[in-house]
TORGUGU-578318 format. One record per residue (C-alpha): x, y, z; residue in three letters. Coordinates in nm, 3 decimals, decimal comma, padded with zeros to 5 digits. Each point is the difference from the previous one (the first is absolute). Layout:
BEGIN
ATOM         x         y         z   rest
ATOM         X         Y         Z    ALA
...
//
This chain:
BEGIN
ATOM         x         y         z   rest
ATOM    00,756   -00,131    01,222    UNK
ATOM   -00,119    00,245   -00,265    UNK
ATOM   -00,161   -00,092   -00,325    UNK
ATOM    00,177    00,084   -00,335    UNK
ATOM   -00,238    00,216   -00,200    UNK
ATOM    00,056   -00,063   -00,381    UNK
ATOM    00,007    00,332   -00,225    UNK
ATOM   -00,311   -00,052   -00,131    UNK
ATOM   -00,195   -00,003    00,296    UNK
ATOM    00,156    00,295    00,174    UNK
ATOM   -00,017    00,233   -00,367    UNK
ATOM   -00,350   -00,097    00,076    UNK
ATOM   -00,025    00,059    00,338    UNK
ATOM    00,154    00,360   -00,058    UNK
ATOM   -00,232    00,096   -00,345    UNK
ATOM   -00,304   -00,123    00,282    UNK
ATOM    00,125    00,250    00,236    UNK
ATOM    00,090    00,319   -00,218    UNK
ATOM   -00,347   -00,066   -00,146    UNK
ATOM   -00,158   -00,015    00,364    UNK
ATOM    00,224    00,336    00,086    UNK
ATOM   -00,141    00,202   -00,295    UNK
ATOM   -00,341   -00,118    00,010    UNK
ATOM   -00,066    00,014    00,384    UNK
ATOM   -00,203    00,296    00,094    UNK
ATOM    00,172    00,233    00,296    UNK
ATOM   -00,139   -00,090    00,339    UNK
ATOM   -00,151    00,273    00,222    UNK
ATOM    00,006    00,029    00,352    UNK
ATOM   -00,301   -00,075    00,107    UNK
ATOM    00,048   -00,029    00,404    UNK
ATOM    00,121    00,266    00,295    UNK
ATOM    00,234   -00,156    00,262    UNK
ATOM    00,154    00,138    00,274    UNK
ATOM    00,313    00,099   -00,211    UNK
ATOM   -00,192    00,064   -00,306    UNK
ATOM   -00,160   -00,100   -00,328    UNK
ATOM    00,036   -00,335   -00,112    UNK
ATOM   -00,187   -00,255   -00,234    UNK
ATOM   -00,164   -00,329    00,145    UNK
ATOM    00,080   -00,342   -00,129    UNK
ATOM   -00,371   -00,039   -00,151    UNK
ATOM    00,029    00,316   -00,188    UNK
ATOM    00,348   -00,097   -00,105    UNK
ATOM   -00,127   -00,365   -00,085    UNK
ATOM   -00,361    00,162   -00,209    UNK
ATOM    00,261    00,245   -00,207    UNK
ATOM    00,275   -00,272   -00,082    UNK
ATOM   -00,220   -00,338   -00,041    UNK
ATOM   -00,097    00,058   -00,370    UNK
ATOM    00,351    00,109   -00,133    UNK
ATOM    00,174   -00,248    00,226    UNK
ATOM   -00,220   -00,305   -00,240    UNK
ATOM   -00,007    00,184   -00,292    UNK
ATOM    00,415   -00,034    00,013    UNK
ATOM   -00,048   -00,384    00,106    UNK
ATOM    00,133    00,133    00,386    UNK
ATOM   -00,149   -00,102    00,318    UNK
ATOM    00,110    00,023    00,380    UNK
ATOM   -00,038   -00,247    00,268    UNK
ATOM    00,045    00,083    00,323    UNK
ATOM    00,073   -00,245    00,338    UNK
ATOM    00,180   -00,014    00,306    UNK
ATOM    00,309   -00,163    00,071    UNK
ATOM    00,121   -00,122    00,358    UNK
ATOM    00,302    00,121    00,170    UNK
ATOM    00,164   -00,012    00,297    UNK
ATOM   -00,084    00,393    00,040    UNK
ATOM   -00,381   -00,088   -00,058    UNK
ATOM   -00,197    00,033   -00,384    UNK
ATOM    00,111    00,206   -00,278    UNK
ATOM   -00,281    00,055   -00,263    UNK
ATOM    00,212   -00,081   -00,346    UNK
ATOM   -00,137    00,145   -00,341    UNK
ATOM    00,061   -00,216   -00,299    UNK
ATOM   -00,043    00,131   -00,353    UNK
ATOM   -00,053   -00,223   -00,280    UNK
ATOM   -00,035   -00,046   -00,346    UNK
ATOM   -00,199   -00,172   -00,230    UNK
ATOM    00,356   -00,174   -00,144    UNK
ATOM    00,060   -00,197    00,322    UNK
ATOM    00,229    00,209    00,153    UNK
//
């Protein structure tokens, strides 16, 4: 069962991500793989920590259980609960 977001919280939740969207730097590629150039998590995670707080956003990351083994689930939050 889903949550009901009020108004407030997700006009919030938006202004926090627009903000994060103009304010977060472009990530590079920083890493050759065998099908190219990609960027790693740490040097995705040193570029986005600071705007990510700075726009009261964080990320939380664990694993879930299925019956097809773990899936790693990202979480993004905001500083307004939701």
């Amino acid at each position: 069962m889903e949550k009901e977001i009020s108004q407030d919280k997700k006009n919030a939740l938006y202004g926090a991500l627009s903000k994060f969207q103009s304010e977060c730097p472009v990530v590079e590629k920083n890493k050759k793989g065998a099908w190219g150039y990609y960027a790693d998590l740490a040097g995705i995670w040193k570029i986005i920590r600071k705007p990510l707080t700075d726009c009261g956003l964080s990320l939380v990351q664990y694993l879930q259980q299925h019956d097809t083994g773990a899936h790693l689930v990202t979480q993004l939050n905001h500083s307004s609960g939701e």
